[in-house]
C-alpha positions as CSV (number, residue, x, y, z in Angstrom):
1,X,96.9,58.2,140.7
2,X,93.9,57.0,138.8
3,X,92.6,56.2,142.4
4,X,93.4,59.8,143.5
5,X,91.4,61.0,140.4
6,X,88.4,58.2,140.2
7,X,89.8,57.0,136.7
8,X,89.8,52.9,136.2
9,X,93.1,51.8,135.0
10,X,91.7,50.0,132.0
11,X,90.5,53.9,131.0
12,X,93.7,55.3,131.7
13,X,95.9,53.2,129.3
14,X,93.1,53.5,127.1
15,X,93.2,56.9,126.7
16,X,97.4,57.3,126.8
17,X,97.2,54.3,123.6
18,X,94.5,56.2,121.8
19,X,95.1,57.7,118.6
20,X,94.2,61.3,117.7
21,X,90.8,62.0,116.1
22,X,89.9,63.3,113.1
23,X,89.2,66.2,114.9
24,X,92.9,66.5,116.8
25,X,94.3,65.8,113.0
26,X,92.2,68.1,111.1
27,X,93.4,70.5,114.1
28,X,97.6,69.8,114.0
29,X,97.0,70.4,109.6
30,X,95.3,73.4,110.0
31,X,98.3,74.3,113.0
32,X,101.3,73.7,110.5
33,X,99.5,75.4,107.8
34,X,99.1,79.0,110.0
35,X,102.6,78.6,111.3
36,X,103.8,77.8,107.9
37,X,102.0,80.6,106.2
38,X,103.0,82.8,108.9
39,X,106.7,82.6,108.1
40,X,105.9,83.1,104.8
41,X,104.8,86.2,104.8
42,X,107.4,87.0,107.3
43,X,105.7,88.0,110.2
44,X,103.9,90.9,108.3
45,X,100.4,89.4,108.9
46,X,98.4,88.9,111.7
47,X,95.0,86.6,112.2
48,X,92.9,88.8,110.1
49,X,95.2,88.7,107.3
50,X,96.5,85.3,107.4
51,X,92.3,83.9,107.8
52,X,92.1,85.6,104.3
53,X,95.4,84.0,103.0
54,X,94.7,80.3,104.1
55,X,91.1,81.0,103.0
56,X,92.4,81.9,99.4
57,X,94.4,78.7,99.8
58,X,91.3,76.4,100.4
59,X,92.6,76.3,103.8
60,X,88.8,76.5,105.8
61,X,89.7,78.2,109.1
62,X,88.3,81.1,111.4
63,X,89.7,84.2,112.7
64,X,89.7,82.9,116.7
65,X,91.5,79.8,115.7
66,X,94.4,81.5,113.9
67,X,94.5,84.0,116.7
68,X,94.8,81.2,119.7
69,X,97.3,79.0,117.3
70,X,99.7,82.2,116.9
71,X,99.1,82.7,120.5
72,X,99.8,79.2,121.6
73,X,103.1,79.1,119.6
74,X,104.2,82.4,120.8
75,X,104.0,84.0,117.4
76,X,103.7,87.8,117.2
77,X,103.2,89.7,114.0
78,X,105.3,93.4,113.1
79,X,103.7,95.8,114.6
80,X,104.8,99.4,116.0
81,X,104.0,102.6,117.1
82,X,102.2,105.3,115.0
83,X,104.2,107.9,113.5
84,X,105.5,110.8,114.8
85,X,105.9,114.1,113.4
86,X,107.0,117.7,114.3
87,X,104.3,120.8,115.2
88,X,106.0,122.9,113.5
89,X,106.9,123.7,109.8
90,X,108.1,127.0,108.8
91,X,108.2,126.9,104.8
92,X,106.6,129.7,103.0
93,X,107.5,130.1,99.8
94,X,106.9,128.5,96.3
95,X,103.8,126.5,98.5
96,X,100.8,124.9,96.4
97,X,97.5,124.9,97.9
98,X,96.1,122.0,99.4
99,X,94.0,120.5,96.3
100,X,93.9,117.1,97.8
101,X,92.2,118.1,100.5
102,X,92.1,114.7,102.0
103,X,89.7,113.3,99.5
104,X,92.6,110.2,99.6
105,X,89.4,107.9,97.5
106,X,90.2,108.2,93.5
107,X,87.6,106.4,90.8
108,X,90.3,106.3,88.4
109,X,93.8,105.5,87.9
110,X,96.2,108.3,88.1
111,X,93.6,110.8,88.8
112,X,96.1,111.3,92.2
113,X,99.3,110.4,93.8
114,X,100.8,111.8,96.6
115,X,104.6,111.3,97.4
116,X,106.7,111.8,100.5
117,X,110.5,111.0,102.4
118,X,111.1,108.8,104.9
119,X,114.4,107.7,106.9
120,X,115.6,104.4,106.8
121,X,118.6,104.0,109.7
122,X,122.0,102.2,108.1
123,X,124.9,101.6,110.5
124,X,124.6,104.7,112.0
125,X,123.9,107.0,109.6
126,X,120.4,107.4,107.4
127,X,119.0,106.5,104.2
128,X,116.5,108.2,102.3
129,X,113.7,106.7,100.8
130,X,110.7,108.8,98.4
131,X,107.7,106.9,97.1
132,X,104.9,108.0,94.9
133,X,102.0,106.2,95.5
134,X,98.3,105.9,92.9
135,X,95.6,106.2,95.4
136,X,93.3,104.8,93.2
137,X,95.0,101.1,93.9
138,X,97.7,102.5,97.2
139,X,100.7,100.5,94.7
140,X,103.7,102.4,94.7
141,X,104.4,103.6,91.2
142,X,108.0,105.1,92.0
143,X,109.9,104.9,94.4
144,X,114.2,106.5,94.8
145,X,116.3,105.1,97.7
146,X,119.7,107.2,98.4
147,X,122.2,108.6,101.1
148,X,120.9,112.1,100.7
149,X,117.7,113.9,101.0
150,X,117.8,115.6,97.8
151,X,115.7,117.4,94.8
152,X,117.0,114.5,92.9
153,X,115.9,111.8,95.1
154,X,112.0,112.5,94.8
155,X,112.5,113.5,91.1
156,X,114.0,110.4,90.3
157,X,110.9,108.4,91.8
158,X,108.7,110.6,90.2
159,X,110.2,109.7,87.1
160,X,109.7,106.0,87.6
161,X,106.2,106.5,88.2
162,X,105.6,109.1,85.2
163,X,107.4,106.0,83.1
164,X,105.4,103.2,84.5
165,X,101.8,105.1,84.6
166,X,99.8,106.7,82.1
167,X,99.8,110.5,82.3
168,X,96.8,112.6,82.3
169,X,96.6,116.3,82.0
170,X,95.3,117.2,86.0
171,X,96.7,114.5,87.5
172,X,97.0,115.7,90.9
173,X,100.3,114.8,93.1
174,X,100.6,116.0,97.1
175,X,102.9,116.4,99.0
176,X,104.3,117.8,102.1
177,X,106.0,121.6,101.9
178,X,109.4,119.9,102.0
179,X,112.4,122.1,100.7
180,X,112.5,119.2,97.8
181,X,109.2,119.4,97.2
182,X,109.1,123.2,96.6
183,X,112.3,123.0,94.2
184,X,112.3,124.9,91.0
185,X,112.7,122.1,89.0
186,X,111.1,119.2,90.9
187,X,107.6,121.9,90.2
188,X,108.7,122.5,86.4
189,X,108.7,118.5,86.2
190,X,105.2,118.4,87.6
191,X,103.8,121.5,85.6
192,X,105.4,120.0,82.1
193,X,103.2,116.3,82.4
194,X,100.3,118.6,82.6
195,X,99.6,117.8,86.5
196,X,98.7,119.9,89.5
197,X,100.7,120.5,92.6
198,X,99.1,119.9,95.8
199,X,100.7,120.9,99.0
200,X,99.7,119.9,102.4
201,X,98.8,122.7,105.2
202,X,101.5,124.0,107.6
203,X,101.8,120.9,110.9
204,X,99.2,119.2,109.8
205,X,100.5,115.5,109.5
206,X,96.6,114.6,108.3
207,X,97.2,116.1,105.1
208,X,99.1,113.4,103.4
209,X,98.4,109.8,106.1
210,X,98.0,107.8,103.5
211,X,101.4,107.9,102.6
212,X,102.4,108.0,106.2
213,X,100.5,105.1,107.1
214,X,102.1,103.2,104.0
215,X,105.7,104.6,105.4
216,X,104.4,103.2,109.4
217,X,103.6,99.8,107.9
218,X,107.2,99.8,105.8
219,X,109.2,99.9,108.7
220,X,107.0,97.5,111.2
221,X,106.9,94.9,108.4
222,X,110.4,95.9,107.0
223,X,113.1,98.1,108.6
224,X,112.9,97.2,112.1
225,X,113.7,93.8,111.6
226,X,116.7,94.4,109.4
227,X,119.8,95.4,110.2
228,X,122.0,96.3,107.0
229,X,125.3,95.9,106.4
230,X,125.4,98.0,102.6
231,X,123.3,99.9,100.9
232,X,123.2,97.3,98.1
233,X,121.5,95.0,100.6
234,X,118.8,97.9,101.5
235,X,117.7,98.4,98.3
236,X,117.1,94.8,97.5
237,X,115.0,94.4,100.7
238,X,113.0,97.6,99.9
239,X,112.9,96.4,96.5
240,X,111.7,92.7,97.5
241,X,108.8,94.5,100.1
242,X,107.6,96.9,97.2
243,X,107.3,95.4,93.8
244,X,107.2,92.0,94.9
245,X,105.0,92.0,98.3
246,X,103.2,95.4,99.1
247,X,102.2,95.7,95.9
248,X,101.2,91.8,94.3
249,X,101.2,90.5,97.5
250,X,100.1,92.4,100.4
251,X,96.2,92.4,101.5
252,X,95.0,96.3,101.6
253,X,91.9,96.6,103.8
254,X,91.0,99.9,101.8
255,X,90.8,97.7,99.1
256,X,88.7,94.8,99.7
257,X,91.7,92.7,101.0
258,X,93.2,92.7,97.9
259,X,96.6,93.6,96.8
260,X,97.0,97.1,94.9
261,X,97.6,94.8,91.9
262,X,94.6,93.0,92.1
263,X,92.9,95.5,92.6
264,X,94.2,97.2,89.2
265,X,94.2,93.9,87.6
266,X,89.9,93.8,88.6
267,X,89.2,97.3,87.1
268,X,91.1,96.4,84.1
């Protein structure tokens, strides 16, 4: 063989008795320290994300070298499809305007939230899931999970979030033109804090992405890896990827890479 290949032999079992570099070791750290972070954060973060995580660490790394080690170990982060939505929406009556008007960038806390439902499947049946979220910081201020799509399922997590946040008369909260969301009471609720209904246009999913695109990432990161077996176990999953991730945790690129608490915790 070393004929074949015009090595000396002397080079050959000097190179098979060699011991790693500094280089190969430096290399194998840095390896087990992007796998480890990796499972971590449960396969929620790819090689932009986890460069920023190992960097916070004092982990020194690049972009291209986390990407080739989650190659080379055949690591893949959560990721999915874009939403989907239906073209057509036929509800007419008790509708706000559209005050939002995509102007999703706030300078102040509570100055805007915007809310919405999303469907969480559960052994063959659905669960229901309404968030509030501050677009000042993107954290989720409240937040109701339940079996039925109800008026009292967005007005309990609009309660959380009037409990958690500090209320200012023309606070602005949008929303889709959902049956719930045009309720009597669920509009009493928002007129007696003082606030200002916001409705989003007939089909036009654009209105209101930023609470899409928080729903998208949810279920990439979350729900399509899951498969519960009660709704006791839902809830503490969307409980753990909420308060104790998304919003401490999770790196927002809208923010600077920081998490919506960070964030909050800077302006303070």
């Amino acid at each position: 063989m070393c004929k074949a290949m015009k090595v000396s032999r002397s080079g050959y079992y000097q190179f098979i008795h060699r011991k790693p570099s500094d280089k190969a070791k430096r290399h194998t750290l840095l390896q087990q320290a992007i796998v480890s972070m990796f499972e971590h954060y449960k396969a929620r973060y790819g090689a932009p994300r986890l460069t920023r995580a190992l960097k916070s660490n004092d982990i020194p790394c690049c972009v291209n070298t986390v990407a080739e080690v989650i190659k080379s170990q055949g690591l893949r982060a959560r990721n999915g499809r874009a939403f989907r939505y239906s073209r057509f929406s036929y509800a007419n009556l008790n509708v706000a305007d559209n005050v939002l008007k995509r102007e999703f960038k706030a300078c102040l806390p509570n100055t805007k939230w915007v809310s919405d439902i999303t469907y969480i499947r559960f052994k063959g049946q659905w669960l229901y899931l309404a968030t509030v979220m501050d677009l000042f910081s993107r954290a989720i201020v409240g937040w109701s999970l339940d079996t039925s799509m109800t008026e009292e399922l967005i007005t309990k997590a609009l309660k959380m979030a009037i409990e958690r946040r500090e209320v200012n008369d023309g606070l602005i909260i949008h929303s889709d033109r959902g049956v719930q969301y045009r309720a009597v009471k669920y509009q009493g609720l928002i007129q007696s804090i003082g606030a200002v209904a916001s409705m989003s246009r007939r089909s036009n999913c654009w209105d209101n992405a930023v609470m899409e695109s928080f729903f998208s990432r949810l279920k990439v990161e979350l729900v399509f890896a899951e498969k519960y077996q009660s709704i006791e176990q839902a809830k503490a999953s969307i409980f753990e990827y909420i308060e104790i991730f998304y919003n401490r945790v999770r790196q927002h690129s809208a923010l600077g890479y920081l998490s919506p608490m960070g964030y909050e915790q800077r302006y303070a």
